[in-house]
C-alpha positions in Angstrom: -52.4 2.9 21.6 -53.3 3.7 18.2 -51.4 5.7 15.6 -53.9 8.1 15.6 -53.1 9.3 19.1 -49.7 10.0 18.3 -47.5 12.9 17.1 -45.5 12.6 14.0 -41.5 14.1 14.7 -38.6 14.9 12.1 -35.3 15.2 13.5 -33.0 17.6 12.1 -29.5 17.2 12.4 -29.8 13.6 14.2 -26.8 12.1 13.6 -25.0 14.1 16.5 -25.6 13.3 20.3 -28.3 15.8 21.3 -30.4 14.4 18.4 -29.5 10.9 19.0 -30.6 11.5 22.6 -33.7 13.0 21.5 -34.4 10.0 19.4 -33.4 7.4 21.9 -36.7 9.1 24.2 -38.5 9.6 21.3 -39.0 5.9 20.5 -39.6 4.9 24.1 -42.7 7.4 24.3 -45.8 6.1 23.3 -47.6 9.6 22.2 -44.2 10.2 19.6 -43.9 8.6 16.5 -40.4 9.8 14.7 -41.0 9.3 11.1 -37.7 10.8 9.8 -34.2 12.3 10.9 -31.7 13.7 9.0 -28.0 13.7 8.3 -26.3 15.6 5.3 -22.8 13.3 6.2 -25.0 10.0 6.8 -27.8 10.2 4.5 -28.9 7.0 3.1 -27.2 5.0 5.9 -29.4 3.1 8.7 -29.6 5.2 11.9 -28.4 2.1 13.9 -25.1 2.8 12.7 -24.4 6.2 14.0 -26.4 5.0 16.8 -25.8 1.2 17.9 -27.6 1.7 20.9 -30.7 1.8 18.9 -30.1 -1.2 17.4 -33.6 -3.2 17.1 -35.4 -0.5 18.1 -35.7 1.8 14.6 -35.3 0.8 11.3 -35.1 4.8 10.4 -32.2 5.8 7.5 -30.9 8.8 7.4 -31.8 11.5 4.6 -31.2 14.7 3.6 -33.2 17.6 5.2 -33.9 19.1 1.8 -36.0 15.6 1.6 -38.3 16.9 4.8 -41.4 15.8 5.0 -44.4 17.6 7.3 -44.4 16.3 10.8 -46.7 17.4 13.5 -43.2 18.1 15.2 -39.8 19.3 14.1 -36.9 19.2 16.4 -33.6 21.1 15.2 -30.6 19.4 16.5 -28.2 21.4 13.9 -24.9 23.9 14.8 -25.3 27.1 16.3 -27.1 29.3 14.1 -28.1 27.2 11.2 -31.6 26.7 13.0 -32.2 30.6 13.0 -31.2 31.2 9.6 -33.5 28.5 8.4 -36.3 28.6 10.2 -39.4 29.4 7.7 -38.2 26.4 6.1 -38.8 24.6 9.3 -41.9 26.5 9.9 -43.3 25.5 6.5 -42.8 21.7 7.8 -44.2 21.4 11.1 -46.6 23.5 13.4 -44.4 22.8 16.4 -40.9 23.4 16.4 -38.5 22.4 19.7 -34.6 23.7 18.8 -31.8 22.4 20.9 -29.2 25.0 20.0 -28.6 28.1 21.3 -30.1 30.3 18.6 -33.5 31.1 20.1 -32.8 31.1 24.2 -32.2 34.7 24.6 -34.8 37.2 24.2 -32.8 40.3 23.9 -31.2 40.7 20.2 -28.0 43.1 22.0 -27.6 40.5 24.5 -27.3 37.9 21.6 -25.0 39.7 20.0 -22.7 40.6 23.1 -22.6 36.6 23.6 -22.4 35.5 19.9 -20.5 38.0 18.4 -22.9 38.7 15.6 -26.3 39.9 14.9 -29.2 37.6 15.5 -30.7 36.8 11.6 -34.4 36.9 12.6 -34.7 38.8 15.7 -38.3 39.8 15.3 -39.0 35.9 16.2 -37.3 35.8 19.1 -40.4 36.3 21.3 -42.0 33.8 19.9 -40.1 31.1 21.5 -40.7 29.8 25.5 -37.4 29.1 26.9 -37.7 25.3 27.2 -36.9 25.2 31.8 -40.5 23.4 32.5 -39.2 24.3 36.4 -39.7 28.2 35.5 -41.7 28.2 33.1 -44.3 24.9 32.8 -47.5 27.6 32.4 -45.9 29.7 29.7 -44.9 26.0 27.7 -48.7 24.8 27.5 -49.8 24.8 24.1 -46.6 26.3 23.2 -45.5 25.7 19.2 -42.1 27.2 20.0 -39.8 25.5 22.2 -36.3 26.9 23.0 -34.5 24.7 24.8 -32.1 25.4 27.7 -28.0 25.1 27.6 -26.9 22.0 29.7 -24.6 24.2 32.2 -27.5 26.9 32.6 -29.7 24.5 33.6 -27.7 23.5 36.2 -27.2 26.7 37.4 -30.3 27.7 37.1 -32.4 25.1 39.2 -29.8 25.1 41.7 -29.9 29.0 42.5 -33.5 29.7 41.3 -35.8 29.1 44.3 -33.1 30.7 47.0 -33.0 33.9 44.9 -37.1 33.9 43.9 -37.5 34.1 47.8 -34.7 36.4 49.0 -32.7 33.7 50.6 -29.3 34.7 49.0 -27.7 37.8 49.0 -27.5 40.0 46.0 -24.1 39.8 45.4 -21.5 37.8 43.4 -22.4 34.1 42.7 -19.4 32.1 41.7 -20.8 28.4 39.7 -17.6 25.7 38.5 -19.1 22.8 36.1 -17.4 20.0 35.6 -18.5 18.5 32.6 -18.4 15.6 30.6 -17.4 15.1 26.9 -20.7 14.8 25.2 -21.1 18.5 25.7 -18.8 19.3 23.0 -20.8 17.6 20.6 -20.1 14.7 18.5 -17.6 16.2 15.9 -13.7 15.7 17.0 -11.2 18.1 17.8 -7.9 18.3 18.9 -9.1 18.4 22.7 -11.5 15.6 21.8 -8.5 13.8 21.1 -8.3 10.5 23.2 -4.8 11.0 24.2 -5.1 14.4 25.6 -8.8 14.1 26.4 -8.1 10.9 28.7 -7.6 11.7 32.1 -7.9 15.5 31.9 -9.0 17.7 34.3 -8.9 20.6 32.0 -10.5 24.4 32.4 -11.4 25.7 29.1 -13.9 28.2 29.9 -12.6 30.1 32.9 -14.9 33.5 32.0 -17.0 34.3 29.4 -19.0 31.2 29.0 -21.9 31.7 26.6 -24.8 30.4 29.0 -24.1 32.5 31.7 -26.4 35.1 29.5 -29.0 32.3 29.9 -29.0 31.9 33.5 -28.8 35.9 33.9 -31.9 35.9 32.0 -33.9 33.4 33.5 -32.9 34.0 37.2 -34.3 36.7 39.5 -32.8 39.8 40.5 -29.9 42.0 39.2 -26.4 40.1 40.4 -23.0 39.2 39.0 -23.0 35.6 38.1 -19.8 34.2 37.2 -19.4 30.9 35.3 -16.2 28.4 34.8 -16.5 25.2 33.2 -13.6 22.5 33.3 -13.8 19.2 31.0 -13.5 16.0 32.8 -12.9 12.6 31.6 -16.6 11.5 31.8 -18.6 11.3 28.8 -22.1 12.7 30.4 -22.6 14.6 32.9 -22.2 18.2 34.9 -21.5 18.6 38.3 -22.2 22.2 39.1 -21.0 23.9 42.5 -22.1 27.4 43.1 -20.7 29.7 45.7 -23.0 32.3 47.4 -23.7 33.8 50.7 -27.3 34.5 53.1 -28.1 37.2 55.1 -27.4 37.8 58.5 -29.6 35.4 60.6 -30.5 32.9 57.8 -29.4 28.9 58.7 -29.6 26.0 56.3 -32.9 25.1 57.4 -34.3 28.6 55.4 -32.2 27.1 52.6 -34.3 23.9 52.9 -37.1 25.4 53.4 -37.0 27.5 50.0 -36.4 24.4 48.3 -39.3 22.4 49.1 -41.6 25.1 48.6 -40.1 26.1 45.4 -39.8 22.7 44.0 -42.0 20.4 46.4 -44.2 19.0 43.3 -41.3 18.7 40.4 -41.1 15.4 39.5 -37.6 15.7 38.1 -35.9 17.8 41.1 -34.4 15.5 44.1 -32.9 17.3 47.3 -30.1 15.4 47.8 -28.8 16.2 51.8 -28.2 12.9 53.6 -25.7 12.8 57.1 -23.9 9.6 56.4 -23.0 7.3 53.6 -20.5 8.1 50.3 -23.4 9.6 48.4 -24.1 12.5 51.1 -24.3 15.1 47.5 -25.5 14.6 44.3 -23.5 12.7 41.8 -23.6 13.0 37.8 -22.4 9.4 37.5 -25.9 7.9 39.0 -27.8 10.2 36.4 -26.7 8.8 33.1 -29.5 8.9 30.9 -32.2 10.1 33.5 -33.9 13.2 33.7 -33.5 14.2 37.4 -31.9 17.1 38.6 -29.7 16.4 42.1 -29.5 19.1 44.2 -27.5 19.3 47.3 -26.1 22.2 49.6 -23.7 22.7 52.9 -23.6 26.2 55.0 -20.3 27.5 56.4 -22.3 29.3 59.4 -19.3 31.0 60.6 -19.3 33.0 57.5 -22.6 32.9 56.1 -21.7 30.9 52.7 -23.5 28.3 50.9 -22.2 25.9 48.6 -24.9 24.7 46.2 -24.4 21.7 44.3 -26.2 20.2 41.3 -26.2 17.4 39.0 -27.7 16.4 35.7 -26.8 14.6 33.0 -26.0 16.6 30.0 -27.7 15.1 27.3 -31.0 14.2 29.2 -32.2 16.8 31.9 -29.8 19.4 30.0 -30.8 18.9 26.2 -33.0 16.0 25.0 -34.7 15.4 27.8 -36.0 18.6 28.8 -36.7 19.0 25.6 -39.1 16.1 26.0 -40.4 17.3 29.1 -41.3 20.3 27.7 -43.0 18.6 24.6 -45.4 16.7 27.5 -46.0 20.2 29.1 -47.4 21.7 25.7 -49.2 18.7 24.5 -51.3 18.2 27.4 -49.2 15.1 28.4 -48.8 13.6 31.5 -45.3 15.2 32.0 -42.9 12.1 33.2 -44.2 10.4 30.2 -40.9 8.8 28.2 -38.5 9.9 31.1 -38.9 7.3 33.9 -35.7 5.7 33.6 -34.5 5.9 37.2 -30.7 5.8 36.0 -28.1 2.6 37.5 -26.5 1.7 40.8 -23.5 1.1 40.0 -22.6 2.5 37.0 
Protein backbone atom coordinates (compact mmCIF):
# COMPACT_ATOMS: atom_id res chain seq x y z
CA UNK A 1 0.00 0.00 0.00
CA UNK A 2 1.07 3.41 -0.38
CA UNK A 3 2.31 5.85 2.19
CA UNK A 4 -0.51 7.86 1.64
CA UNK A 5 -2.86 5.36 3.17
CA UNK A 6 -1.01 5.26 6.28
CA UNK A 7 -1.00 6.99 9.76
CA UNK A 8 2.12 8.71 10.99
CA UNK A 9 2.86 7.51 15.06
CA UNK A 10 5.42 9.09 17.73
CA UNK A 11 6.08 7.06 20.56
CA UNK A 12 6.69 8.67 23.69
CA UNK A 13 8.57 7.12 26.26
CA UNK A 14 9.58 3.90 23.97
CA UNK A 15 12.45 2.71 25.36
CA UNK A 16 10.44 0.73 28.19
CA UNK A 17 8.40 -2.49 27.47
CA UNK A 18 4.82 -1.20 26.96
CA UNK A 19 6.31 1.17 24.22
CA UNK A 20 8.51 -1.40 22.85
CA UNK A 21 5.52 -3.63 22.52
CA UNK A 22 3.56 -1.00 20.97
CA UNK A 23 6.35 -0.56 18.44
CA UNK A 24 6.94 -4.18 17.75
CA UNK A 25 2.81 -4.15 16.41
CA UNK A 26 3.36 -0.98 15.07
CA UNK A 27 5.84 -1.99 12.37
CA UNK A 28 3.95 -5.18 11.49
CA UNK A 29 0.70 -3.12 10.65
CA UNK A 30 0.47 -1.94 7.24
CA UNK A 31 -2.00 1.26 7.99
CA UNK A 32 0.92 2.56 10.87
CA UNK A 33 3.94 4.17 9.96
CA UNK A 34 6.06 5.10 13.32
CA UNK A 35 8.20 7.93 12.32
CA UNK A 36 9.78 8.67 15.76
CA UNK A 37 10.02 7.34 19.52
CA UNK A 38 11.59 8.80 22.15
CA UNK A 39 13.90 8.13 25.06
CA UNK A 40 15.46 10.93 27.39
CA UNK A 41 18.12 7.91 28.77
CA UNK A 42 18.66 6.49 25.10
CA UNK A 43 18.44 9.42 22.91
CA UNK A 44 20.67 9.27 19.98
CA UNK A 45 21.08 5.51 20.23
CA UNK A 46 19.49 2.98 17.51
CA UNK A 47 16.20 1.52 18.78
CA UNK A 48 17.56 -2.05 18.04
CA UNK A 49 19.55 -1.74 20.95
CA UNK A 50 17.03 -1.36 23.64
CA UNK A 51 15.10 -3.57 21.58
CA UNK A 52 17.07 -6.52 19.75
CA UNK A 53 14.06 -8.09 18.78
CA UNK A 54 13.61 -5.40 16.35
CA UNK A 55 16.65 -5.91 14.81
CA UNK A 56 16.20 -5.50 10.81
CA UNK A 57 12.98 -4.43 11.14
CA UNK A 58 13.54 -0.32 12.08
CA UNK A 59 16.26 1.72 11.57
CA UNK A 60 14.50 4.33 14.15
CA UNK A 61 17.06 6.16 16.83
CA UNK A 62 15.94 7.35 19.79
CA UNK A 63 15.47 11.23 20.53
CA UNK A 64 14.40 13.41 22.82
CA UNK A 65 10.69 14.27 23.21
CA UNK A 66 11.35 17.94 23.32
CA UNK A 67 12.50 17.07 19.52
CA UNK A 68 8.70 15.90 18.72
CA UNK A 69 7.63 16.15 15.57
CA UNK A 70 3.52 16.22 14.48
CA UNK A 71 2.28 12.71 13.91
CA UNK A 72 -1.17 11.89 12.97
CA UNK A 73 -0.80 9.66 16.19
CA UNK A 74 0.91 10.10 19.54
CA UNK A 75 1.16 7.24 21.88
CA UNK A 76 2.36 8.08 25.57
CA UNK A 77 4.25 5.25 26.99
CA UNK A 78 5.83 7.53 29.95
CA UNK A 79 5.40 7.01 34.15
CA UNK A 80 2.37 7.51 35.88
CA UNK A 81 1.35 10.95 35.66
CA UNK A 82 3.87 12.52 33.40
CA UNK A 83 1.35 11.97 30.47
CA UNK A 84 -1.41 14.10 32.34
CA UNK A 85 0.72 16.81 33.40
CA UNK A 86 1.92 17.23 29.82
CA UNK A 87 -0.70 16.70 27.76
CA UNK A 88 -1.36 20.11 25.67
CA UNK A 89 2.06 19.53 24.69
CA UNK A 90 1.00 16.23 23.26
CA UNK A 91 -2.16 17.71 22.03
CA UNK A 92 -0.25 20.42 20.11
CA UNK A 93 1.52 17.34 18.26
CA UNK A 94 -0.93 14.96 17.14
CA UNK A 95 -4.81 14.92 16.73
CA UNK A 96 -5.04 11.46 18.21
CA UNK A 97 -3.56 10.68 21.30
CA UNK A 98 -3.65 6.74 22.82
CA UNK A 99 -1.85 6.77 26.65
CA UNK A 100 -0.85 3.52 28.19
CA UNK A 101 -0.57 4.70 31.70
CA UNK A 102 -2.95 5.04 34.22
CA UNK A 103 -3.42 8.80 34.16
CA UNK A 104 -6.62 9.14 32.09
CA UNK A 105 -8.66 5.54 32.92
CA UNK A 106 -10.80 6.77 35.63
CA UNK A 107 -13.45 9.19 35.04
CA UNK A 108 -14.08 10.35 38.52
CA UNK A 109 -11.35 13.02 39.76
CA UNK A 110 -12.19 11.70 43.91
CA UNK A 111 -11.88 8.25 42.78
CA UNK A 112 -8.41 9.28 41.26
CA UNK A 113 -7.39 10.67 44.06
CA UNK A 114 -8.56 7.89 46.63
CA UNK A 115 -6.40 5.44 44.31
CA UNK A 116 -3.41 7.78 43.57
CA UNK A 117 -3.06 9.72 46.48
CA UNK A 118 -3.13 13.04 44.81
CA UNK A 119 -5.17 15.32 42.87
CA UNK A 120 -5.63 14.63 39.19
CA UNK A 121 -3.63 17.88 37.32
CA UNK A 122 -6.24 18.32 34.50
CA UNK A 123 -9.32 16.84 35.62
CA UNK A 124 -11.62 18.82 33.40
CA UNK A 125 -10.13 16.41 30.42
CA UNK A 126 -10.92 13.46 31.92
CA UNK A 127 -14.12 12.97 29.93
CA UNK A 128 -12.58 13.33 27.08
CA UNK A 129 -10.90 10.05 27.03
CA UNK A 130 -12.72 6.39 25.95
CA UNK A 131 -11.39 3.87 28.18
CA UNK A 132 -9.47 1.82 25.70
CA UNK A 133 -11.67 -2.18 26.51
CA UNK A 134 -12.88 -2.48 22.59
CA UNK A 135 -15.06 -5.59 24.39
CA UNK A 136 -17.16 -2.75 26.43
CA UNK A 137 -16.79 -0.20 24.62
CA UNK A 138 -15.93 -0.71 20.60
CA UNK A 139 -19.08 1.95 19.68
CA UNK A 140 -17.86 4.66 22.06
CA UNK A 141 -13.91 4.05 20.44
CA UNK A 142 -15.05 4.89 16.65
CA UNK A 143 -13.64 8.00 15.62
CA UNK A 144 -12.35 8.43 18.99
CA UNK A 145 -9.07 10.99 19.27
CA UNK A 146 -8.58 9.99 22.91
CA UNK A 147 -7.72 6.64 23.88
CA UNK A 148 -7.24 5.59 27.48
CA UNK A 149 -5.96 2.40 27.71
CA UNK A 150 -6.87 -0.28 30.18
CA UNK A 151 -4.49 -1.77 33.21
CA UNK A 152 -3.27 -5.32 32.30
CA UNK A 153 -4.85 -6.93 35.62
CA UNK A 154 -8.29 -5.01 35.01
CA UNK A 155 -8.54 -6.30 31.92
CA UNK A 156 -8.41 -9.52 33.05
CA UNK A 157 -10.79 -9.11 35.45
CA UNK A 158 -12.87 -7.36 33.54
CA UNK A 159 -13.61 -9.68 30.43
CA UNK A 160 -13.70 -12.56 32.66
CA UNK A 161 -16.68 -11.19 34.99
CA UNK A 162 -18.23 -8.69 32.50
CA UNK A 163 -20.90 -10.67 30.56
CA UNK A 164 -22.04 -12.90 33.84
CA UNK A 165 -22.70 -9.62 35.70
CA UNK A 166 -24.29 -7.52 32.42
CA UNK A 167 -26.87 -10.40 32.48
CA UNK A 168 -27.51 -11.21 36.16
CA UNK A 169 -25.80 -14.46 36.16
CA UNK A 170 -23.72 -13.74 39.36
CA UNK A 171 -24.77 -12.77 42.55
CA UNK A 172 -24.25 -9.30 43.85
CA UNK A 173 -21.99 -9.98 46.39
CA UNK A 174 -18.25 -10.23 47.10
CA UNK A 175 -16.00 -11.17 44.05
CA UNK A 176 -12.58 -12.39 45.17
CA UNK A 177 -9.90 -12.17 41.67
CA UNK A 178 -5.88 -13.53 42.45
CA UNK A 179 -3.46 -12.63 39.32
CA UNK A 180 -0.54 -14.15 38.99
CA UNK A 181 1.63 -12.10 36.94
CA UNK A 182 4.63 -11.94 35.11
CA UNK A 183 7.66 -9.57 35.35
CA UNK A 184 7.10 -7.33 32.54
CA UNK A 185 4.32 -5.72 34.50
CA UNK A 186 6.63 -3.92 36.67
CA UNK A 187 8.04 -2.15 33.89
CA UNK A 188 11.40 -2.17 32.56
CA UNK A 189 13.37 -0.14 35.23
CA UNK A 190 15.07 -2.54 38.07
CA UNK A 191 14.40 -2.76 41.57
CA UNK A 192 15.36 -4.57 44.37
CA UNK A 193 12.42 -7.25 43.78
CA UNK A 194 13.42 -7.19 40.07
CA UNK A 195 16.55 -8.44 41.27
CA UNK A 196 17.39 -11.80 39.52
CA UNK A 197 18.31 -13.54 42.70
CA UNK A 198 15.22 -12.81 44.59
CA UNK A 199 13.03 -12.46 41.52
CA UNK A 200 14.04 -16.12 40.22
CA UNK A 201 11.76 -18.60 41.36
CA UNK A 202 9.41 -16.44 43.50
CA UNK A 203 6.07 -16.94 44.09
CA UNK A 204 5.63 -13.70 45.79
CA UNK A 205 2.29 -11.57 46.91
CA UNK A 206 2.91 -8.03 46.78
CA UNK A 207 -0.41 -6.58 46.37
CA UNK A 208 -2.59 -8.54 48.75
CA UNK A 209 -5.37 -5.40 48.96
CA UNK A 210 -5.43 -2.24 47.61
CA UNK A 211 -4.34 -2.71 44.19
CA UNK A 212 -4.76 0.37 42.05
CA UNK A 213 -6.85 -1.30 39.09
CA UNK A 214 -9.41 -2.55 41.08
CA UNK A 215 -10.96 1.18 40.68
CA UNK A 216 -10.77 0.27 36.96
CA UNK A 217 -12.66 -2.80 36.93
CA UNK A 218 -15.28 -1.21 39.55
CA UNK A 219 -15.70 1.38 37.02
CA UNK A 220 -16.15 -0.49 33.98
CA UNK A 221 -18.20 -3.44 35.36
CA UNK A 222 -21.90 -3.54 36.09
CA UNK A 223 -23.63 -3.23 39.24
CA UNK A 224 -22.66 -2.04 42.77
CA UNK A 225 -20.41 -5.06 44.40
CA UNK A 226 -17.28 -5.55 46.51
CA UNK A 227 -14.48 -6.57 44.22
CA UNK A 228 -11.44 -7.63 45.82
CA UNK A 229 -8.04 -7.84 44.03
CA UNK A 230 -4.53 -9.72 45.00
CA UNK A 231 -1.87 -9.94 42.67
CA UNK A 232 1.27 -12.27 43.32
CA UNK A 233 4.61 -11.99 41.02
CA UNK A 234 5.62 -15.10 39.38
CA UNK A 235 8.75 -16.10 37.76
CA UNK A 236 7.34 -15.58 34.15
CA UNK A 237 8.22 -12.59 32.29
CA UNK A 238 4.62 -12.10 30.46
CA UNK A 239 1.68 -12.94 31.39
CA UNK A 240 -1.48 -12.91 33.97
CA UNK A 241 -3.38 -15.74 35.00
CA UNK A 242 -6.48 -14.31 36.73
CA UNK A 243 -8.83 -16.61 38.89
CA UNK A 244 -11.95 -14.92 40.18
CA UNK A 245 -14.16 -16.36 42.93
CA UNK A 246 -18.02 -15.71 42.79
CA UNK A 247 -21.23 -17.41 43.35
CA UNK A 248 -24.95 -17.80 41.04
CA UNK A 249 -28.18 -17.85 42.18
CA UNK A 250 -30.16 -20.52 43.33
CA UNK A 251 -31.11 -22.68 40.28
CA UNK A 252 -28.43 -21.39 37.79
CA UNK A 253 -25.93 -24.42 36.30
CA UNK A 254 -22.81 -23.87 34.26
CA UNK A 255 -24.60 -24.11 31.11
CA UNK A 256 -26.31 -20.37 32.06
CA UNK A 257 -22.60 -19.53 32.65
CA UNK A 258 -21.96 -20.60 29.03
CA UNK A 259 -24.64 -19.37 27.79
CA UNK A 260 -23.85 -15.69 28.93
CA UNK A 261 -20.68 -16.03 27.37
CA UNK A 262 -21.36 -16.75 23.97
CA UNK A 263 -23.96 -14.18 23.79
CA UNK A 264 -21.87 -11.66 25.35
CA UNK A 265 -18.79 -12.32 23.45
CA UNK A 266 -19.94 -14.70 20.45
CA UNK A 267 -18.48 -12.17 17.72
CA UNK A 268 -15.02 -10.92 19.55
CA UNK A 269 -12.39 -11.85 17.63
CA UNK A 270 -9.93 -11.76 20.54
CA UNK A 271 -12.07 -13.66 23.29
CA UNK A 272 -11.66 -17.65 23.31
CA UNK A 273 -13.82 -19.90 25.76
CA UNK A 274 -11.53 -22.17 26.89
CA UNK A 275 -13.65 -25.36 28.62
CA UNK A 276 -12.36 -28.68 27.17
CA UNK A 277 -13.07 -32.34 29.28
CA UNK A 278 -9.79 -34.00 28.69
CA UNK A 279 -6.24 -33.09 27.86
CA UNK A 280 -3.49 -30.94 30.09
CA UNK A 281 -4.80 -27.67 28.56
CA UNK A 282 -8.57 -28.19 29.98
CA UNK A 283 -8.11 -23.92 31.16
CA UNK A 284 -6.53 -21.18 29.82
CA UNK A 285 -2.89 -20.77 30.02
CA UNK A 286 -0.74 -17.43 29.86
CA UNK A 287 2.31 -19.34 28.61
CA UNK A 288 0.46 -20.11 25.06
CA UNK A 289 -0.41 -16.30 24.84
CA UNK A 290 2.95 -14.67 24.58
CA UNK A 291 2.76 -12.00 22.29
CA UNK A 292 -0.91 -12.62 21.12
CA UNK A 293 -3.82 -10.64 21.65
CA UNK A 294 -6.47 -13.26 22.83
CA UNK A 295 -8.08 -13.26 25.96
CA UNK A 296 -8.56 -17.18 27.39
CA UNK A 297 -11.31 -17.58 29.38
CA UNK A 298 -12.26 -20.65 31.20
CA UNK A 299 -14.69 -21.55 34.26
CA UNK A 300 -15.69 -24.63 36.64
CA UNK A 301 -19.00 -24.71 39.02
CA UNK A 302 -18.93 -26.18 42.48
CA UNK A 303 -22.78 -27.08 42.23
CA UNK A 304 -23.03 -28.13 45.70
CA UNK A 305 -22.45 -24.67 46.76
CA UNK A 306 -23.29 -22.54 44.02
CA UNK A 307 -19.56 -21.03 43.25
CA UNK A 308 -17.89 -20.34 40.12
CA UNK A 309 -14.33 -20.14 39.52
CA UNK A 310 -13.62 -17.93 36.58
CA UNK A 311 -10.39 -18.00 34.99
CA UNK A 312 -8.62 -15.78 32.51
CA UNK A 313 -5.51 -15.31 30.66
CA UNK A 314 -3.77 -12.63 28.62
CA UNK A 315 -0.60 -11.71 28.12
CA UNK A 316 0.38 -8.52 29.76
CA UNK A 317 2.05 -6.60 27.34
CA UNK A 318 -0.28 -7.46 24.34
CA UNK A 319 -4.10 -7.90 25.11
CA UNK A 320 -3.32 -5.95 28.41
CA UNK A 321 -1.27 -2.80 27.12
CA UNK A 322 -0.02 -2.53 23.54
CA UNK A 323 -2.14 -4.54 22.00
CA UNK A 324 -5.36 -3.29 22.98
CA UNK A 325 -4.06 -0.30 22.50
CA UNK A 326 -3.78 -1.28 18.91
CA UNK A 327 -7.02 -2.79 18.69
CA UNK A 328 -8.55 0.11 19.84
CA UNK A 329 -6.54 2.30 17.20
CA UNK A 330 -8.29 -0.23 14.36
CA UNK A 331 -11.77 0.47 16.12
CA UNK A 332 -11.38 4.42 15.69
CA UNK A 333 -9.81 4.43 12.45
CA UNK A 334 -12.31 2.59 10.61
CA UNK A 335 -9.89 -0.52 10.45
CA UNK A 336 -10.52 -3.84 9.99
CA UNK A 337 -10.04 -4.58 13.80
CA UNK A 338 -7.59 -7.84 13.87
CA UNK A 339 -5.43 -5.89 11.62
CA UNK A 340 -1.51 -6.11 13.13
CA UNK A 341 -2.68 -8.67 15.87
CA UNK A 342 -3.00 -12.11 14.10
CA UNK A 343 -0.13 -13.71 15.61
CA UNK A 344 -1.70 -16.91 16.87
CA UNK A 345 1.03 -17.24 19.78
CA UNK A 346 3.45 -20.88 20.02
CA UNK A 347 2.93 -24.54 20.88
CA UNK A 348 5.33 -25.08 22.88
CA UNK A 349 6.69 -22.22 24.20
Amino acid sequence: MSMHDQKTVAIVGGSGYAGGEFLRLALNHPHLNVTQVTSERNAGTMVSMVHPNLRGRTNLKFRRAAELDEADIIVLALPHGHAAHRIAEFEARGKIIVDLSADFRLKDPEVYRATYGEDHPTPDKLGEWVYGNPELHREDLRGATRIACAGCFATSVILALYPLLKLGVLLPKDIIATGLVGSSAAGASASDSSHHPERAGSLRVYKPVGHRHTAEAQQELPGHFPLHLTAISTPRVRGILTTAQAWIPDGYSDRDVWSAYREVYAQEPFIRIVKVAKGIHRYPDPMLLDGTNYCDIGFEMDMDTGRVVLMSAIDNLVKGTAGHAIQSLNIALDWPETTGLEFAGLHPA
